[in-house]
C-alpha positions as CSV (number, residue, x, y, z in Angstrom):
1,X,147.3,53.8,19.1
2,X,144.7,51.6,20.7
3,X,143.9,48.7,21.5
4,X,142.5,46.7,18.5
5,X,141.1,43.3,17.2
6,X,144.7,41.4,16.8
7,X,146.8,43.3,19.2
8,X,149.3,41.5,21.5
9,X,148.6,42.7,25.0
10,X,150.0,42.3,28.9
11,X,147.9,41.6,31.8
12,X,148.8,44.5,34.2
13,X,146.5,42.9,37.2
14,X,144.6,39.4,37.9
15,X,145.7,36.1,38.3
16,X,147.2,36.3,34.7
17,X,149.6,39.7,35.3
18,X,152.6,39.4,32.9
19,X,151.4,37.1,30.6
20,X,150.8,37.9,27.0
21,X,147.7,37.7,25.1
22,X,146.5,38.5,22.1
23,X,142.7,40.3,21.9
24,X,139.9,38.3,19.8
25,X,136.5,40.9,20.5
26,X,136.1,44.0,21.8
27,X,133.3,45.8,23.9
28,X,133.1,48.6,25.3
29,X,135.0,48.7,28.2
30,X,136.0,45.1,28.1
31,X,138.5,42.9,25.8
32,X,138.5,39.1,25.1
33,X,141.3,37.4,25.5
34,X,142.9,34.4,24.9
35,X,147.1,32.9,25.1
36,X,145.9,29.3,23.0
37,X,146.9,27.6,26.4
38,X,145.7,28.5,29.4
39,X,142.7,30.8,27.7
40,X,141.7,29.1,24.5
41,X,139.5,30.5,21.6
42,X,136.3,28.6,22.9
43,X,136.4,30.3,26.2
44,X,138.3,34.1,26.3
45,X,139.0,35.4,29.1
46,X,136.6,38.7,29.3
47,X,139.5,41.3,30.7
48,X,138.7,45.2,31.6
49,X,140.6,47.5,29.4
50,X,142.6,49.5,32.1
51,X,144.2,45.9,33.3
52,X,145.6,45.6,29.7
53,X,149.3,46.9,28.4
54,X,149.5,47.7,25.0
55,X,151.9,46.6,23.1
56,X,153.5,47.6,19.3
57,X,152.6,44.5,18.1
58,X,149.5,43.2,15.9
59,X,149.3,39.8,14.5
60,X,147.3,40.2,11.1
61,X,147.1,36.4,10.2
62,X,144.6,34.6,10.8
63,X,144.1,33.1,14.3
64,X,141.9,30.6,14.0
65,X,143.4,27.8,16.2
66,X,144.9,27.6,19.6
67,X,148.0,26.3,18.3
68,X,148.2,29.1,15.6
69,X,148.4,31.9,18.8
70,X,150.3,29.9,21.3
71,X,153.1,29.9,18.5
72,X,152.7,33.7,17.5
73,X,153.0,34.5,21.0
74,X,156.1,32.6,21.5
75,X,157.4,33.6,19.0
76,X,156.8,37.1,20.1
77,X,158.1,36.5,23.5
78,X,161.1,35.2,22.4
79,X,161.9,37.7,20.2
């Protein structure tokens, strides 16, 4: 399983290591990210693949506002 568009992910190096995201783009070796706080959907962080964690989880609703992913990932990190 790879990392897709939707996927929650963990920041494995940076700044940012242990936080959860959840990826909006993809390319090539590279993911945008964003947490709807710190990172928000009008400026992703840009985040090499090999500093990301998969995880089992993808959101598939829509993600279309910064509130809408800061509450899926709480949600998922309180879960």
């Amino acid at each position: 399983m790879d990392i897709i568009k939707g996927s929650v992910v963990r920041a494995k190096a940076g700044r940012d290591k242990g936080s959860y995201f959840v990826v909006l783009n993809l390319e090539e070796n590279f993911a945008f990210i964003a947490d709807g706080k710190t990172r928000k959907l009008e400026n992703p962080k840009k985040k090499n693949l090999k500093h990301l964690e998969k995880t089992k989880f993808i959101l598939s609703e829509k993600l279309e506002t910064n509130r809408k992913i800061k509450k899926s990932l709480c949600d998922f990190k309180n879960s």
